[in-house]
N, C-alpha and C positions, 0 to 999 in steps of 0.2 A: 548194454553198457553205455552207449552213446546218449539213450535216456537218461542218464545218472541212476540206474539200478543194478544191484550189483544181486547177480541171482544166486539164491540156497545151493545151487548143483549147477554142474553143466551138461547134464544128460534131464529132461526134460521140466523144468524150473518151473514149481509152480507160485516158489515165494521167493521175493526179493525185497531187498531191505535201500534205503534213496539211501545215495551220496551223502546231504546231509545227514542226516542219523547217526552215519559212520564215523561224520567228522566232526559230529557232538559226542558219540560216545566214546571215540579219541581223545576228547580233550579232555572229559572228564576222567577218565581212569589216567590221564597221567596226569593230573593233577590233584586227583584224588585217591588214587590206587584203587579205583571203584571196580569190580570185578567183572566181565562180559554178563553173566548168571542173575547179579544183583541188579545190572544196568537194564537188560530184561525184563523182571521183574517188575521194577519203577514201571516201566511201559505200562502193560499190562497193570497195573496198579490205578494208572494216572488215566486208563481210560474205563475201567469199573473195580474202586476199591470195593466193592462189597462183593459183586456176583461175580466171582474173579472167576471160577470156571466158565461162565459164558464166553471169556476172553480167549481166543487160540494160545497155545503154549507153543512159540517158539523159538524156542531156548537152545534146543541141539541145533536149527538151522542157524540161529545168531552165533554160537559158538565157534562152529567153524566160519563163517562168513568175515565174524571180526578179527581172527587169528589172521587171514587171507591178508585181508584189508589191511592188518597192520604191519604183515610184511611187507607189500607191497609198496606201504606209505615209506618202510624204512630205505628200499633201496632205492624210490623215486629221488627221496629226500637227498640222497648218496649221489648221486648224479649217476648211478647206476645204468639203468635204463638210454641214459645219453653218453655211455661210453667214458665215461671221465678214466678213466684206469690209461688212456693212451696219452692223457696231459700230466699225468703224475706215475711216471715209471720207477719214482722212487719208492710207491706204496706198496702195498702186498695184493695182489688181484681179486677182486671181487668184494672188497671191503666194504661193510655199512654204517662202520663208525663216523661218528662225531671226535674229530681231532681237535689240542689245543691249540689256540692263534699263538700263546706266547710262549710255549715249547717251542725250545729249538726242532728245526725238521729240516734237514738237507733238500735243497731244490723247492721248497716252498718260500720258507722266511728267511733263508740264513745260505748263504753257499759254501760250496764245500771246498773253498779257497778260502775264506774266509776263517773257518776250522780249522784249514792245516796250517794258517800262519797265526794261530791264535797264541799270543806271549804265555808263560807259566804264570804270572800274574793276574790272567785274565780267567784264569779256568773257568771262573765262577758265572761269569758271564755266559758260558757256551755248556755249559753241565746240564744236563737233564735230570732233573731231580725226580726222583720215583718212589711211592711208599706203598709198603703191602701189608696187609690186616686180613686177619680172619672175620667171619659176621656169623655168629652161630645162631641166628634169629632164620636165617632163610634157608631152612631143612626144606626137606618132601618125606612124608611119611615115607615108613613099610608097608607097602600095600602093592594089589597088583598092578602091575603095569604093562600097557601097552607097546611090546615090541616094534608095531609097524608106527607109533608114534615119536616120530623124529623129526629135527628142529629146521625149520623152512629156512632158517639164515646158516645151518651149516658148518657154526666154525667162523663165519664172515662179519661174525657182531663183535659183541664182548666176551660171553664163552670160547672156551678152547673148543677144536673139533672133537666132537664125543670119544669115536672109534681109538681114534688114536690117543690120546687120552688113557681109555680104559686098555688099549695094549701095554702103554708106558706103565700103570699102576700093577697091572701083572705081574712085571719080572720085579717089584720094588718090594723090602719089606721094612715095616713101620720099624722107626729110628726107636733105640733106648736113651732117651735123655739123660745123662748124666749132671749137667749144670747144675752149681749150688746157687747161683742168683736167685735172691730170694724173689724176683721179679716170675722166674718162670715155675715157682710151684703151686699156681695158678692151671699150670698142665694136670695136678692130680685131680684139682678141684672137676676139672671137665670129665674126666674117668668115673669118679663119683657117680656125676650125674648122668655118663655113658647116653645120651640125648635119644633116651627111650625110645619105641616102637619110629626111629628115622633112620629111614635107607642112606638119605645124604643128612650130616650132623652139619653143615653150614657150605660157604664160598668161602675161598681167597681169592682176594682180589689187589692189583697193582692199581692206581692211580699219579698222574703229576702231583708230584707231594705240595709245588704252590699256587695251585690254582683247584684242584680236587676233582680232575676232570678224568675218568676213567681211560684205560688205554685198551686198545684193538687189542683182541684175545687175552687180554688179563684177566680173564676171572675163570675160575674151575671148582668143583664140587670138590667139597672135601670129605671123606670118610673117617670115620672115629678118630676125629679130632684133627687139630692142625699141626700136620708132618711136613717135614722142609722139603719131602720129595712134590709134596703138591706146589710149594712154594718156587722150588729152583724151574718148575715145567713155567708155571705163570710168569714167570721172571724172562725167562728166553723165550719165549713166544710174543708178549709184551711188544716185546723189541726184534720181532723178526722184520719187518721194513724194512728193506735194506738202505732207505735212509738213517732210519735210526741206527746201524749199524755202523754207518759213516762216521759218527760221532765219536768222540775222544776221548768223553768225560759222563759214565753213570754216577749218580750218587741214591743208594738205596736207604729209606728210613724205616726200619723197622721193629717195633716194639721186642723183640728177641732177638735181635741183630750180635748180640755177644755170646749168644748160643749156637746161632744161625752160621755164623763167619767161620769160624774156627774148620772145620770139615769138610766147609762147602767147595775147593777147588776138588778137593779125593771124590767127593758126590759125582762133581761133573764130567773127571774124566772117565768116570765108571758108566754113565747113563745119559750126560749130554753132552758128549766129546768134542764134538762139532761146534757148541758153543762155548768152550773153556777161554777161548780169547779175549770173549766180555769181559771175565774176571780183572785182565789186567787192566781193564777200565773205570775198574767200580772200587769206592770209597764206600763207606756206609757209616750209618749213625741210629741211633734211638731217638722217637721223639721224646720233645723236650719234658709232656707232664708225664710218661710212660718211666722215664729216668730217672725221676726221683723214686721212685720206689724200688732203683736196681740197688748192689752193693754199690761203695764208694768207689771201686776201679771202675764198674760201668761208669757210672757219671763221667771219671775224668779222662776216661781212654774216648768214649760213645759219645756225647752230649755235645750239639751243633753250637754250645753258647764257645768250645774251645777248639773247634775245627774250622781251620782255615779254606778259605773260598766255599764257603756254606751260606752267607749271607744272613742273614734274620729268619731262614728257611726255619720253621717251626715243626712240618713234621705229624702233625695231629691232623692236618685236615679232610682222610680219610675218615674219620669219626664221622662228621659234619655228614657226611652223606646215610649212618646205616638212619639215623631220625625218620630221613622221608621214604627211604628203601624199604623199611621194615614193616611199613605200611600195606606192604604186597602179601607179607609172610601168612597172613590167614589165606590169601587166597592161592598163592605159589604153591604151597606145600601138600596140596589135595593134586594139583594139576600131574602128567603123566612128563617126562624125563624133557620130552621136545616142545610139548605143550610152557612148561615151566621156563626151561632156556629163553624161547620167544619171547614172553611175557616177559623175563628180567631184562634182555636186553634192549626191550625198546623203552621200559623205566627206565636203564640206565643212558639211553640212547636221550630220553628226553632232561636227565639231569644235567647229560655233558652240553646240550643245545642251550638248555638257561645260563648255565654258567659261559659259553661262548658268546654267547651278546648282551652277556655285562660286563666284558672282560675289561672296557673300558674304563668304565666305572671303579672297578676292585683294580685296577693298578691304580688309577689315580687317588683313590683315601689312602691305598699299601703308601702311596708314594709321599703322602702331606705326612699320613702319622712320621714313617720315616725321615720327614728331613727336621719333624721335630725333636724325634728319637736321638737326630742325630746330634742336633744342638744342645742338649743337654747332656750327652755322652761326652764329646768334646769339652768342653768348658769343667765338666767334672774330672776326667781327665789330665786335662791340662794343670787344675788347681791344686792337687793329689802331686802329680809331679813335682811340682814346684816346692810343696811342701815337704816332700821327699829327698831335697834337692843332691843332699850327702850321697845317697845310697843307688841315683837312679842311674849313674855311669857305671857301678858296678852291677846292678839287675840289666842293663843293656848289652850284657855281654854273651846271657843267655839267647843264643841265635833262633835258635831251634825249638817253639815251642810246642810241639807235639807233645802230647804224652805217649810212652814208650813203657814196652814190658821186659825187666832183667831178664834172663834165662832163667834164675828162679822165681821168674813169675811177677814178679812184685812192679808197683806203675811206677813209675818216676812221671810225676809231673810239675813242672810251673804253676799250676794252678792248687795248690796243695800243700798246705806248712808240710815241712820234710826237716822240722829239728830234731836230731837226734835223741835231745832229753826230754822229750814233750811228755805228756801224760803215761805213768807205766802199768801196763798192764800186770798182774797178780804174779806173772811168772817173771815179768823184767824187774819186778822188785826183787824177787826171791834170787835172780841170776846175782843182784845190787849188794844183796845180802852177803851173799854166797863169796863174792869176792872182798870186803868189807873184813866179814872173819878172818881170809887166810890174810889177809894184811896185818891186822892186829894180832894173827897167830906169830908172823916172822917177826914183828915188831919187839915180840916177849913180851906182850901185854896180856895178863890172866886172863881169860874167857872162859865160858862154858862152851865148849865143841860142840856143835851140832845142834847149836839151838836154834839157829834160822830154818834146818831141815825140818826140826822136831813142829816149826810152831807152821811150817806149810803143809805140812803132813798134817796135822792136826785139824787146819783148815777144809783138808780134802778130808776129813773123817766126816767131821761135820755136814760138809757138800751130801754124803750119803746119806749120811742120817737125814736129810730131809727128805730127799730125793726116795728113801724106803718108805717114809711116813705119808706122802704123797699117796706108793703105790700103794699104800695099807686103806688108806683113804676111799681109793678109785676101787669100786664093787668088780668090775671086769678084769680087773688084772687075776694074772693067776694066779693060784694058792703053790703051787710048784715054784714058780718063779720067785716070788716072795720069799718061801723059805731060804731059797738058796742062796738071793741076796742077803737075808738074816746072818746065815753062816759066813760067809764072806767076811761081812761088817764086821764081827763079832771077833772072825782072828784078825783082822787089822788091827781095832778095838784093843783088844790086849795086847799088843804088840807095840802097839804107840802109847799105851797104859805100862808098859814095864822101861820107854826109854823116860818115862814120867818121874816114876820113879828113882832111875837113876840120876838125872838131872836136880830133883829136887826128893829127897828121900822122906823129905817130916811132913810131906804128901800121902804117906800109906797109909795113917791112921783114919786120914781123913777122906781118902776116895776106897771104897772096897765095891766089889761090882757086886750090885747085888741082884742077883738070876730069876727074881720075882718080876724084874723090868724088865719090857724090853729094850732090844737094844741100841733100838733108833732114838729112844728116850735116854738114854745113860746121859750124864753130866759128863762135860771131858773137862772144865776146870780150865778153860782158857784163861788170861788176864783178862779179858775183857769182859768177863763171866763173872769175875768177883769184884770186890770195890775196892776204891784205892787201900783203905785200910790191910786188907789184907795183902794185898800183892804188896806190898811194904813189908807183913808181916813175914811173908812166905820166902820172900826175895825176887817175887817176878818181875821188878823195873822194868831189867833189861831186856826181857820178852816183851812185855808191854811194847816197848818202843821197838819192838820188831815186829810184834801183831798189826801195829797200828799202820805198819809200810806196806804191809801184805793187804790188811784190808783197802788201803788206798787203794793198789792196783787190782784188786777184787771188784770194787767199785764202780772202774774205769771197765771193765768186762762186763758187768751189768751193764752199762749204760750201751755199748756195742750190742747186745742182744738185746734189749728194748729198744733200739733201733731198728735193727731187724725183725724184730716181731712185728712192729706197728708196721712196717713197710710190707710186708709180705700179708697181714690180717688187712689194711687199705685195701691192695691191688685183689685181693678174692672179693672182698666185700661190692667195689666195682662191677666186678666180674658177675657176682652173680645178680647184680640187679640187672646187667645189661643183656644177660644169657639165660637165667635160670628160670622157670617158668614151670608151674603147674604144682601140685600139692606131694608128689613123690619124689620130683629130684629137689626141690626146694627145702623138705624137710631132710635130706639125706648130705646138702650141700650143708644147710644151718648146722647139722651137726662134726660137720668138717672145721666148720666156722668158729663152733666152739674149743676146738683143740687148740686154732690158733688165739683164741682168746686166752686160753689157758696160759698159754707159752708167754703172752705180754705179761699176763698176772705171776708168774713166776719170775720172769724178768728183774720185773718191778720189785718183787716182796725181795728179789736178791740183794738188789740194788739197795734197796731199805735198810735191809738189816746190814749191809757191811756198814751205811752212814751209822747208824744207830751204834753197833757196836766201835766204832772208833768215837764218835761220841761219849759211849762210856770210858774208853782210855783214857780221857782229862788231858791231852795233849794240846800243843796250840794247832790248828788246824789252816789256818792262814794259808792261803796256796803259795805264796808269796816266801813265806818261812821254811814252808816243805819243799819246793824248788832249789831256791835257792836267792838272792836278790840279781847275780851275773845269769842264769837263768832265764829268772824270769823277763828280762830286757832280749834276751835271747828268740823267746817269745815272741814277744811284741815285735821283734824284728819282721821275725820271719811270716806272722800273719798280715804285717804294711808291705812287705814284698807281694805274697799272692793278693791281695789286694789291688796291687798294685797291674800285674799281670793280668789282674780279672777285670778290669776296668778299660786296661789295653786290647784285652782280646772283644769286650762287649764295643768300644769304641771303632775296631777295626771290622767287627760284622757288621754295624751300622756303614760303613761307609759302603762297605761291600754289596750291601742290600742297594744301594742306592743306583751302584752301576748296573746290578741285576735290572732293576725295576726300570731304569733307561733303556735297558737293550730289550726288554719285556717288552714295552710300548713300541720300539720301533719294529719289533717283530711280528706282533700285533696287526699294525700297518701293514707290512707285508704280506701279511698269511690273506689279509681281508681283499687285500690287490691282486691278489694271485687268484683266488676263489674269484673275483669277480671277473680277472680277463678270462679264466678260464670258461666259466658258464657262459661268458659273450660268447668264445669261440664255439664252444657248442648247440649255443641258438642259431647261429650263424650254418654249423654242421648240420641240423637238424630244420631246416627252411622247407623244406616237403614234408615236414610231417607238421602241422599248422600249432596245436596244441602242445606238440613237445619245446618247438619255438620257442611258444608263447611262458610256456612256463621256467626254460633255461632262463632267456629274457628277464622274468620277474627276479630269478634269482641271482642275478648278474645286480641287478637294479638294489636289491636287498645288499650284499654284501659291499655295494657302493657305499651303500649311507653305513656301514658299521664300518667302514674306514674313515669316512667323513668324521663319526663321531669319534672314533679314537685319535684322529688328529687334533679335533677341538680338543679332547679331554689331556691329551698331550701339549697342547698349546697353554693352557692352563696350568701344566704341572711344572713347565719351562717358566712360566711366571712365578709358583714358588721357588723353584732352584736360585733363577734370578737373586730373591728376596735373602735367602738363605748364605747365598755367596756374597753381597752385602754385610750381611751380619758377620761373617767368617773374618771379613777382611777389617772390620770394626774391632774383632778380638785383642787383634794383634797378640798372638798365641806365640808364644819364643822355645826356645831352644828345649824347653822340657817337653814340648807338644810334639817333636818331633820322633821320629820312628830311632 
C-alpha cells in the first residue's frame, strides 16, 4: 500500500491494481456512470483490441478492489478515518454523507439560540425544506442473490440500514389508496405495468427541496410501487441528527402530499411512535408543475405560490437529479442488494459534492433573478392596488389568508372567486328551476307542473342513451351487461314517454315507440330536437327556455371533466415516458393511456353537444343576458379581488425568498468555517501520523477558499441589494403598497 498498490486479496496478492487507476477509474464512473466491468474492459481493450484473449481478464479481481476503494475514498472523504464525529456531536455517528452548507444545521451554521428566539415572522428563514419522489428507473432485477453480499457503508450513506428496514416492512401492509385526485391515478398506471421480473420496483428518496442535495439516510428500496410506509421510514430517518431535530420548522414537498397528509399522524403513532413529534413541526406542499394537474382544492389548499414563509421554494428540484442518476440504472440493477447500495450512494455522494461547491454560485443567480423578480412584483402590485383603490380597505380586512377546509369538506380560499352565482352547474340550474316554478305556482300564475323535472329527467334519459350506444360500440363489453342496461333504459323510456304525453297530448300521434329500434336510438322529441317551427306549433316555448338553463349548466360540467381528463391523461403520459420501459409494459400502459383518451374525447363530445344543442334553441346566448347585468359586475368584482390577493401573495413570496437567500449565503459562510476550523483541528490531532496530517491540512485549505468564494459571491449580491433598495426608495410606493 505504501507503494500506491492496492492488492486483488489480502491473503497472498498476486495482482494489484496503482492508486492511480483507481483514481481515474473514480472519476470516470462518477462522472459517467461508467461501470467497474466496462472500465475493465476499455483496459484490456486499449492494450490489444484485436487478440483480446491474449490480454489477462481481470475483471472479478477489479470488481472487488474498486468496490473497496470506493468505500474507503467515501469515509476518507468524511473525515471519518480522522475521527470528525467528536467535532460534530450534533451528527449521527459514523456518517459518510455529504451535507448541505445552506441548510440549516444546529451547531454547524446556525445556533440553537438562534432557533429558539426565532420571531413567527421569520419561520421561513430557519425551515428546512425537504422533498420526497419516487425514481422507478433504479430497480434491481429478480434474480439470485447474494446473502453474504452486504453494503460496506451499512446504513452510514444515503440508504437506510437494510436489516432494519426490511423488519419495519414486515409488520407493514400495503396502503388502499382511496384518493380521487386525479393527480394520483397515475398509481394504477404503475400496477399496470407491475415493473416486471424487479425484486425492488424503484427508491424513495428525501432531498433539500432548494438546493437538490440528498439527505443522510433518505433513500430506501421500494417494493410494488410507492407506499407512504416507505415514505414516512425515509422521512424520520432523514432527520434523525439530533441536530436536525433541534429545529422548529420541516416543510415537506411532495408530489402526493394531499394524499400523503391526511393519515399520516394514525401511520406514525402506530409504527413510528417515537417520531410523531416531527409532525407538529411539519407544513407540507406540492410542487409547483406536479399541482397543476391536481384538482382545484389541491392547488389552493397545497400550492407554495399561496403558502406563507415558503419563499419562491419551487419544489421540483428533486427531478433535476433522476437525469444523471438514471445513468447507473443499466448497471445498478444486475448488481447484488449491497453491491447496488454502495454504488448509489457514492453516485449520490458525488452529486451532493458538485452541488456543494457551487453553492456559491446558485445563491448568487437565485439571488439577482430574485431581486428582479422582486421589482417587478412590487411595482405590479402596487399599480393594481391603486387601481383598485375603492375596494382594497375592504379586501384588507381578510387577515387570514390560508386556505381552509369547512367540515364539509369544501376550500375556502382568497385566492379563488367564491361568488355565489357564478357559472351553474346542470343540477344548480335545475335546483333554479325548481324554485322559479313554486314561485309562480303561489303567484296563481298558470304553468305546466313539472316541467323543469320532466325536461331534466329527459336530459338524463338522454345521458344513457349515449352512454348504452357507446357500450354497444365497445366489442369487450358484455353482452349481459348491455341487455340489462337496455331494460333499464327502456322502463325509464316509457315512463318519461307517458309524463310526455301528459304534458303535451297532440304528441301521441306523433311519437309511438317503435320496437324495431333500439332503444338507445329512440327519438325523445326535446325542444332542441325540433325547429323553431314546431316548438311554436307543439307549444314547447316554455321548455325551450327551460332546456336551454339545463344545458347551460350541462355545459359548465363538461367543461369540469375535460379538465380533469386532460389533467389526469398529462400526468400518466409524463409518467410513463419517465418510467415505462420495454415492449410489454409499454404496450399494456399505451393501452391504459387509451381509456384515458377516451374519457377527454367524451368529455369533449359532451361538451359539444350541449353548445350545439342550445345553439339550436335560437335563444340569446350572451353570458352577460344569461347572468344577469348586476351579476355580471358581481363577477368582475370578485375575479379583481383574487387577483388582487394573488399578486399579494406572489409579491410577498418574493420578498420572502430574498430573506431566505440572505440567511442562505450567511449560512454558507458558516458551514465552510466550521468544516475548515474543523479539519485544522484535526491535522493538528493527527501530527504523528504524517499523511493523515497532510491530507486534514489540504482539506482545511480547500474549504478555506469555498468560504472565500462565497464571501466574494456574497459581496456581490450586497451590491445588487444596494442597487435594488435604490430603486425601492425612487418608487415612492404609497399607502396602497402597504400590507
Amino acid at each position: 500500500m505504501q507503494s500506491e498498490l492496492f492488492p486483488a486479496t489480502t491473503a497472498q496478492p498476486e495482482t494489484a491494481f496503482t492508486f492511480n487507476l483507481l483514481k481515474n477509474w473514480s472519476m470516470h464512473t462518477l462522472t459517467s456512470k461508467k461501470s467497474a466491468h466496462d472500465y475493465h474492459d476499455a483496459l484490456r481493450k486499449l492494450t490489444d483490441p484485436v487478440f483480446l484473449h491474449d490480454v489477462p481478464d481481470r475483471s472479478q479481481e477489479f470488481l472487488r478492489v474498486s468496490r473497496i476503494w470506493r468505500h474507503l475514498a467515501d469515509v476518507r472523504h468524511a473525515g471519518q478515518a480522522h475521527g470528525i464525529d467528536e467535532l460534530f456531536p450534533l451528527r449521527r455517528k459514523g456518517s459518510i454523507s455529504t451535507r448541505c452548507p445552506a441548510c440549516p444545521e444546529v451547531g454547524v451554521n446556525v445556533s440553537q439560540e438562534v432557533i429558539d428566539s426565532t420571531s413567527k415572522d421569520e419561520i421561513h428563514k430557519y425551515t428546512l425544506f425537504i422533498s420526497a419522489d419516487g425514481n422507478f428507473r433504479l430497480q434491481r432485477k429478480n434474480k439470485n442473490n447474494d446473502p453474504d453480499d452486504v453494503a460496506l457503508n451499512g446504513g452510514h450513506g444515503y440508504f437506510v440500514e437494510t436489516t432494519k428496514y426490511q423488519q419495519y416492512l414486515a409488520h407493514v401492509k400495503d396502503e388502499k389508496d382511496n384518493c380521487t385526485c386525479a393527480h394520483l391515478r397515475a398509481v394504477r398506471l404503475q400496477n399496470i405495468v407491475k415493473f416486471k421480473n424487479a425484486a425492488v420496483s424503484g427508491v424513495i428518496l428525501i432531498v433539500c427541496a432548494r438546493h437538490g442535495i440528498f439527505l443522510p439516510q433518505g433513500t430506501a428500496d421500494l417494493v410494488r410501487g410507492e407506499g407512504y410506509h416507505h415514505t414516512d421510514y425515509v422521512f424520520v430517518f432523514s432527520l434523525s441528527d439530533p441536530g436536525q431535530r433541534l429545529l422548529r420548522w420541516y416543510m415537506l414537498s411532495y408530489d402526493i402530499w394531499c394524499s400523503y397528509e391526511p393519515k399520516m399522524r394514525a401511520r406514525f403513532e402506530k409504527r413510528l411512535k417515537n417520531s410523531a413529534p416531527l409532525l407538529d413541526k411539519l407544513r407540507g406542499a406540492i410542487p409547483k408543475m406536479h399541482v397543476k394537474n391536481h384538482i382545484d382544492a389541491c392547488q389552493q389548499m397545497y400550492s407554495f405560490n399561496y403558502l406563507k414563509y415558503s419563499g419562491e421554494t419551487y419544489g421540483e428540484i428533486i427531478e433535476t437529479a433522476w437525469a444523471e442518476n438514471n445513468q447507473a440504472a443499466g448497471s445498478t440493477k444486475e448488481q447484488n442488494d449491497g453491491h447496488r447500495h454502495d454504488t448509489l450512494d457514492n453516485f449520490i455522494g458525488y452529486w451532493n459534492w458538485t452541488k456543494k461547491i457551487r453553492i456559491h454560485r446558485s445563491l448568487y443567480r437565485a439571488y439577482c433573478s430574485n431581486l428582479e423578480n422582486l421589482k417587478r412584483r412590487e411595482a405590479n402590485f402596487h399599480d393594481y392596488s391603486k387601481s383598485k383603490e375603492r375596494y382594497v380597505a375592504t379586501w384588507k380586512q381578510r387577515v387570514d389568508e390560508k386556505p381552509y377546509r369547512t367540515r364539509d369538506g369544501k376550500v375556502v380560499s382568497v385566492y379563488e372567486v367564491q361568488c355565489a352565482k357564478g357559472p351553474p352547474t346542470q343540477k344548480q340550474a335545475y335546483e333554479a328551476l325548481i324554485q322559479e316554478e313554486k314561485v309562480k305556482r303561489l303567484a296563481g300564475i298558470n304553468i305546466l307542473t313539472g316541467l323543469a323535472q320532466f325536461i331534466n329527467n329527459g336530459l338524463n334519459v338522454e345521458k344513457d342513451q349515449l352512454r348504452i350506444r357507446q357500450m354497444a360500440a365497445d366489442a369487450a363489453s358484455s353482452l349481459t351487461k348491455l341487455a340489462a342496461e337496455r331494460r333499464k333504459l327502456s322502463k325509464d323510456l316509457i315512463e318519461w314517454r307517458r309524463l310526455q304525453f301528459q304534458l303535451w297530448p297532440q304528441l301521441q300521434d306523433l311519437l309511438k315507440l317503435d320496437k324495431a329500434r333500439l332503444i338507445e336510438n329512440e327519438p325523445l322529441f326535446l325542444p332542441s330536437q325540433v325547429s323553431q317551427s314546431h316548438r311554436t306549433y307543439y307549444n314547447l316555448d316554455e321548455a325551450a327556455r327551460l332546456e336551454f338553463a339545463l344545458r347551460e349548466g350541462q355545459a359548465h360540467d363538461a367543461l369540469d371533466s375535460l379538465r380533469l381528463a386532460i389533467k389526469v391523461y398529462n400526468h400518466n403520459v409524463t409518467f410513463k415516458e419517465k418510467n415505462v420501459h420495454g415492449q410489454g409494459p409499454s404496450t399494456r400502459s399505451q393501452a391504459y393511456l387509451k381509456t384515458l383518451q377516451d374519457d377527454k374525447l367524451k368529455a369533449f363530445r359532451k361538451y359539444q353537444q350541449a353548445q350545439t344543442d342550445q345553439g339550436s334553441l335560437s335563444l340569446e346566448t350572451r353570458r352577460k343576458k344569461i347572468l344577469g347585468i348586476g351579476m355580471w359586475e358581481e363577477w368582475e368584482l370578485e375575479v379583481d379581488r383574487v387577483k388582487w390577493f394573488q399578486d399579494r401573495a406572489g409579491r410577498n413570496r418574493a420578498r420572502e425568498e430574498k430573506e431566505i437567500l440572505e440567511e442562505e449565503f450567511r449560512r454558507s459562510i458558516a458551514f465552510f468555517e466550521k468544516m475548515s476550523t474543523s479539519w485544522m483541528q484535526m491535522a493538528e490531532k493527527s501530527s504523528k501520523r504524517r499523511g493523515a496530517s497532510v491530507y486534514a491540512s489540504r482539506q482545511a485549505a480547500m474549504y478555506a477558499r469555498l468560504k472565500d468564494e462565497c464571501e466574494q459571491s456574497w459581496r456581490q449580491a450586497v451590491q445588487k441589494k444596494e442597487e435594488y433598495q435604490i430603486w425601492y426608495k425612487s418608487q415612492k410606493f404609497d399607502m396602497f403598497h402597504a400590507e
